[in-house]
C-alpha positions, -999 to 999 in steps of 0.1 A, spaced: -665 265 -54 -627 266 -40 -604 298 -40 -568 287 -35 -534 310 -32 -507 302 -49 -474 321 -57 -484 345 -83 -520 345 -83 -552 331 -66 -571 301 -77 -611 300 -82 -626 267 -89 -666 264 -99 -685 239 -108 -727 240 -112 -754 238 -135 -746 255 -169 -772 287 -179 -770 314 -209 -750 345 -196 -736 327 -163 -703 331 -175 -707 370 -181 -719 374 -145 -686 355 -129 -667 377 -146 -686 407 -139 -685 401 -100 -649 393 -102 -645 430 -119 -664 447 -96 -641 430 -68 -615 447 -83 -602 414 -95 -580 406 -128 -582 373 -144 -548 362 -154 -557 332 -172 -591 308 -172 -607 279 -183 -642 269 -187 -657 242 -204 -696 231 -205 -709 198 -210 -744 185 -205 -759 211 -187 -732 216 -164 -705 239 -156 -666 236 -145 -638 264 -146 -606 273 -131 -597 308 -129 -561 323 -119 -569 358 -105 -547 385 -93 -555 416 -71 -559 450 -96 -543 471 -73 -514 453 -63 -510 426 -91 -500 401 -61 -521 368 -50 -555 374 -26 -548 364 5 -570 386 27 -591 361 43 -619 391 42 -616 398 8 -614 361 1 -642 352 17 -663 379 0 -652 368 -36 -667 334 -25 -701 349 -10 -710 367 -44 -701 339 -67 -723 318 -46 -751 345 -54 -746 340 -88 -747 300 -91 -774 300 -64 -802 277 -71 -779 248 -79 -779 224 -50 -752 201 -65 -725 237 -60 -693 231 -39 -687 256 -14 -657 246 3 -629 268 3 -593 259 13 -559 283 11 -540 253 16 -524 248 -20 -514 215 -10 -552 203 -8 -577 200 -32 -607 223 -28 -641 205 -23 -636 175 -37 -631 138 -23 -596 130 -21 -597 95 -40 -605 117 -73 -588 149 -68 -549 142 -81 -531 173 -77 -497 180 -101 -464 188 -78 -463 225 -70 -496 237 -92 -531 228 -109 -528 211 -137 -561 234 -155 -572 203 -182 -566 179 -154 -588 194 -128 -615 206 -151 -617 165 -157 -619 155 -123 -645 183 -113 -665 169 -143 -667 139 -129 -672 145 -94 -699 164 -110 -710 131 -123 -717 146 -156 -722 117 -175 -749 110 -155 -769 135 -173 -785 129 -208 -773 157 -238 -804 157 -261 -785 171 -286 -756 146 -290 -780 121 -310 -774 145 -337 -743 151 -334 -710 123 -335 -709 98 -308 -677 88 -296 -681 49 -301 -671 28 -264 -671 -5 -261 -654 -22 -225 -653 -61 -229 -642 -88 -209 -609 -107 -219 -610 -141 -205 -575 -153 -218 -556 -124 -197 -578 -116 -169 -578 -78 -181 -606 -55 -190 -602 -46 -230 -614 -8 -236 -615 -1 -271 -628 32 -280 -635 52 -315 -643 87 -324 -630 121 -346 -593 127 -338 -585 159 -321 -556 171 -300 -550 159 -263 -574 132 -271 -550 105 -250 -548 130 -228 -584 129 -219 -590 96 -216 -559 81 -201 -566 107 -175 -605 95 -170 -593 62 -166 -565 72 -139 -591 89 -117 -618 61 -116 -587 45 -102 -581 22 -134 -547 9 -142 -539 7 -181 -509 -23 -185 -514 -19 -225 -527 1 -251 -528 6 -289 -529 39 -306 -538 44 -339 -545 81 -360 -560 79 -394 -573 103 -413 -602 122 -395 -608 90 -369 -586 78 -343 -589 45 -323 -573 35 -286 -575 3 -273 -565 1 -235 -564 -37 -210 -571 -23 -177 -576 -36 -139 -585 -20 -111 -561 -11 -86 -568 -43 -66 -557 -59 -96 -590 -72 -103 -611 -66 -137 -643 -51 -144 -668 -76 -129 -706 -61 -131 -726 -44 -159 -733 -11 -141 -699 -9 -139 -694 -11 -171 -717 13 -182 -704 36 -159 -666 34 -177 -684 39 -212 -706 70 -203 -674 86 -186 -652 76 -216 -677 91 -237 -683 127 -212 -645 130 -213 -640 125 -248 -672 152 -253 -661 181 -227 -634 196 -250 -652 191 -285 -646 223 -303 -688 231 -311 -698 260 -320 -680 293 -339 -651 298 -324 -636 334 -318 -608 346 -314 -598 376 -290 -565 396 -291 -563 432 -277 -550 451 -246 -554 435 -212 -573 456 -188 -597 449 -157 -630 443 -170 -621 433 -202 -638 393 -201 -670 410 -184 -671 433 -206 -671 409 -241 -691 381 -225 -716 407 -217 -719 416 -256 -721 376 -263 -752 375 -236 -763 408 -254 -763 394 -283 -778 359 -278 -747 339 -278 -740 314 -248 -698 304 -243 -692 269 -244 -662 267 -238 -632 291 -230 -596 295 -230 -581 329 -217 -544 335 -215 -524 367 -207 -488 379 -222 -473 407 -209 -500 427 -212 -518 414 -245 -549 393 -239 -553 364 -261 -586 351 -257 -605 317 -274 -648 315 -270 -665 288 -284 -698 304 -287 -735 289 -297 -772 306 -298 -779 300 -265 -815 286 -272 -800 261 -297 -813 282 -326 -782 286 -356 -762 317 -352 -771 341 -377 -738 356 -391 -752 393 -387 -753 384 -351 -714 374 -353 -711 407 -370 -726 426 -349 -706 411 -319 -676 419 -341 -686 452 -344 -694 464 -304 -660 449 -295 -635 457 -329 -636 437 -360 -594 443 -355 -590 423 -325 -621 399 -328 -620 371 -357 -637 340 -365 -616 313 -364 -639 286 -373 -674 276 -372 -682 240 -364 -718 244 -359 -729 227 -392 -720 190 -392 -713 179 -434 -737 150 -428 -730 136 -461 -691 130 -454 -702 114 -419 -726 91 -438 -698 84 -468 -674 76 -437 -695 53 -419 -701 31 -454 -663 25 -454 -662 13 -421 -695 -14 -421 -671 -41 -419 -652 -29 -392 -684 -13 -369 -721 -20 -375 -750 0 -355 -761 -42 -351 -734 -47 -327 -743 -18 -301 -713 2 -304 -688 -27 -300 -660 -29 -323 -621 -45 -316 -586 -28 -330 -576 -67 -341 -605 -63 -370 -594 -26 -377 -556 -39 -379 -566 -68 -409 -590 -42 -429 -562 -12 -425 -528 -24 -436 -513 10 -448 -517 52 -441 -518 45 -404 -500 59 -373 -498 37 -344 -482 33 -309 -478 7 -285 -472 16 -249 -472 -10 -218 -471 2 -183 -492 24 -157 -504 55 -163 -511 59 -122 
């Protein structure tokens, strides 16, 4: 855990094992310490647990920077993720350090956190990917495949899986901060799918030379690609911002049975507008009465289901996966190469070519 002050608000970074309702009892200590959450992000992935919070004081709507009062904000979120020896405790109020994390994979934007950026990099010093997600062998895989080229010296990266937004993003960035240089990459958006193919060295210059190392690349390719699918029913929050307010509604999810995947929580003036990815938090299916009933305790007006992505259409997968044998086959272990997808798809694509360093 880090708490960091910045010019408008203070900074809370955790990371730790992931558990139903942990995310209502963060926010609950942070209101009983008088403490208003500006804007936040959590996401969930394999069992564990990274968020960065902006926080303000209630009473004076300026940054925390009593060491007291800082020092007690970290004590009681400690209580709350006790238990999990892998926790960071540091705490710095030097905004021009990263907060319990190794230098070589903290990267810090100029003048602030980059939320997305650092949720990413405390993922993987979190070494998620080391962890094994039962439920992802019924879900879509990202397909990773990291290959030796002989003719150019480079590592070839090639990498397949259901397009979303901020998808580059992700990976370009996971790649960055394993210390990875990309010199060329290929792009390419069709339909539901999308496909990257990135030739990449170390810093040193030097390729990917050992198999653990490999594997290492495709299970973090794969984790970053994972951390920001939008599972679950996704709600949508809008109302009147007020102190309390998350510990309040993440107390009726835990009430009700529903764990938050994932979060996004933004304020406006003084509107909150609030996005929970929400799932049974036994892995049961959410029964719509219990969305209702959520909807109901906190106001069907200002609560809506956006969408609910917690039934796969199996069938459309399947029909997908026919079209593609020629192109990927479960024979070849997840290996597949953009030169074959460019001679089977000749039209209805979107590509982009880039060369240089993403560093």
């Amino acid at each position: 855990m880090g708490v960091e002050s910045v010019a408008e608000h203070t900074t809370i970074e955790l990371t730790g094992k992931d558990r139903p309702g942990l995310l209502s009892e963060i926010f609950a200590v942070l209101a009983d310490l008088k403490c208003n959450v500006l804007a936040a992000e959590v996401w969930t992935h394999n069992s564990r647990m990274a968020s960065v919070l902006y926080i303000t004081d209630e009473a004076t709507k300026l940054p925390i920077n009593n060491p007291e009062h800082v020092a007690k904000i970290k004590q009681l979120l400690l209580y709350v993720l006790r238990g999990d020896i892998d926790i960071d405790i540091d705490i710095d109020m030097d905004k021009n350090k990263s907060s319990g994390f190794d230098a070589n994979t903290a990267v810090v934007s100029v003048g602030s956190t980059h939320k997305e950026r650092r949720l990413h990099q405390m993922m993987y010093a979190n070494r998620d990917y080391d962890m094994y997600d039962e439920a992802a062998s019924t879900r879509d895989k990202p397909v990773v495949s990291v290959d030796y080229c002989a003719d150019k010296v480079y590592t070839v990266v090639n990498l397949r899986c259901k397009d979303r937004p901020k998808l580059l993003f992700d990976t370009v960035c996971t790649l960055t901060d394993m210390q990875y240089v990309v010199y060329h990459g290929t792009l390419i958006a069709e339909g539901p799918e999308a496909y990257q193919e990135y030739y990449i060295r170390h810093m040193d210059g030097y390729p990917i030379s050992s198999e653990a190392e490999r594997q290492r690349v495709i299970h973090c390719l794969e984790a970053a690609i994972r951390r920001r699918t939008s599972e679950g029913i996704q709600l949508e929050f809008c109302g009147e911002d007020r102190v309390g307010l998350l510990s309040d509604v993440t107390r009726i999810f835990r009430e009700n049975g529903l764990s938050v995947i994932r979060a996004e929580v933004t304020t406006r003036d003084s509107k909150a507008m609030n996005v929970f990815y929400v799932a049974d938090a036994y892995g049961a299916p959410v029964k719509p009465e219990t969305i209702e009933a959520v909807r109901k305790e906190i106001g069907f007006t200002i609560l809506h289901v956006k969408s609910n992505n917690n039934n796969n259409n199996n069938t459309n997968n399947h029909n997908n996966n026919n079209n593609d044998n020629n192109v990927l086959s479960s024979s070849e272990s997840g290996r597949f190469s953009l030169s074959n997808l460019f001679k089977m798809r000749s039209d209805k694509f979107f590509s982009k070519s880039f060369i240089g360093s993403f560093s």
